[in-house]
Steps between C-alpha positions, in 0.01 A plus 500: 500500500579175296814428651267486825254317354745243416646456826200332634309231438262460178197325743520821765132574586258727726329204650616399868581183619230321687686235628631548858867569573606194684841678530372794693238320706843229631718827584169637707496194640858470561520837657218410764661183604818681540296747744378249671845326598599846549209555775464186695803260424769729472693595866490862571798648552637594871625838489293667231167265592201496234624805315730264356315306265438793244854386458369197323280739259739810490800252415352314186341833336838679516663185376264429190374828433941696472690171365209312321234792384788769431737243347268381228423894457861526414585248297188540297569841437824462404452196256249707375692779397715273313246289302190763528265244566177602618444162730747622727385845559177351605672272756682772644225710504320220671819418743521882615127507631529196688851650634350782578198290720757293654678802618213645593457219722840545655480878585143398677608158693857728643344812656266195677801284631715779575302687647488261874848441386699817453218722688441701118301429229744655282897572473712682224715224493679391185275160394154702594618774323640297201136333515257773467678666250561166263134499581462855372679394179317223427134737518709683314570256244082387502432898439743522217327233300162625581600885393700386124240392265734393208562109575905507380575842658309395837757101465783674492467791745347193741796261443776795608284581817447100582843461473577836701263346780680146495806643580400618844442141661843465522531797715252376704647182546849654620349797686490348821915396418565862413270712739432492861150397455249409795412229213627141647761297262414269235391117720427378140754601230788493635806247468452293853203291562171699548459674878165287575408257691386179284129584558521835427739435165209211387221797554724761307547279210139367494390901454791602269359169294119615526588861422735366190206336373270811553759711308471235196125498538456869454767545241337255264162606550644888487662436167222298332322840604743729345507263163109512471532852564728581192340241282196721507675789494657360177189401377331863521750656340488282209146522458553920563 
């Protein structure tokens, strides 16, 4: 309980902040600007028609929420398991639920596009399959800390399963390498210049920007959550 204490700040307290997050309200901002080139000012694409432009929301989740949102789960697990500080449990913690909403956002946004598409909403294809269960893990990994009550115990069994779950993007990144998938090849990250037309390329990057900045939105204001949350927590048992 005191090494806990310590790990957060003295000034921790109950009361929320009244001032309004200028960080979330830009990314909201962002995002609808980036659906709005999406809609109107973005050419729709000739074989696969207006279906196509989930691309431009499907893309950007998947990107941000398996090598931004699961990456920072990793790596804050694993420093924490070296230096057991409780700062970076909290920001995986954080990390994982935004992953997990960002992924959430993927499996939705593909049934929709392939649907018209590949004439399914669903195949058992390597990268969908990959998907929901990395998905799986990561509820997994939200249950887990909601089911261990001691605060060390519930770090430690969190960082091994965060890890776990960060090692699946990779898999999903070469699935559609080492499977026959009905999934299309990487157009983005891949060694030759980007399949897009310019257009399309400038309206890709404008929503992989917009959703960037929505990830760092919501992973501040999630971990300023989680701190406050503790602090009190902290606090109560003291006074217990």
């Amino acid at each position: 309980m005191e090494s806990h204490a310590r790990s957060l700040p003295e000034h921790t307290s109950a009361r929320p902040e009244s001032r309004p997050d200028w960080l979330l309200l830009t990314a909201v901002l962002a995002v609808a600007g980036a659906l709005v080139r999406i809609l109107w000012f973005t050419p729709v694409e000739l074989r696969q028609g207006v279906a196509q432009k989930i691309f431009y929301l499907h893309v950007p989740a998947a990107f941000i929420g398996l090598y931004f949102a699961c990456g920072i789960v990793a790596v804050s697990s694993l420093v924490y398991l070296w230096l057991r500080d409780e700062r970076l449990d909290l920001v995986a913690e954080s990390a994982a639920e935004i992953a997990f909403l960002f992924l959430s956002v993927v499996l939705v946004t593909g049934p929709i596009w392939g649907k018209p598409v590949w004439g399914t909403w669903w195949s058992w294809d390597a990268r969908l399959t990959l998907s929901l269960f990395l998905w799986f893990v990561l509820l997994g990994y939200m249950l887990l800390r909601s089911a261990v009550e001691d605060r060390s115990a519930r770090a430690r069994f969190s960082a091994v399963m965060g890890v776990l779950a960060a090692l699946l993007v990779p898999f999903i990144h070469m699935s559609v390498y080492l499977f026959r998938t009905l999934h299309p090849m990487p157009i983005i990250l891949k060694p030759e210049r980007p399949s897009l037309p310019n257009e399309m390329l400038v309206t890709l990057l404008v929503s992989m920007g917009a959703f960037a900045l929505l990830f760092a939105a919501l992973l501040r204001r999630r971990y300023r959550y989680a701190h406050l949350r503790e602090g009190v927590v902290a606090r109560e048992e003291e006074l217990a």
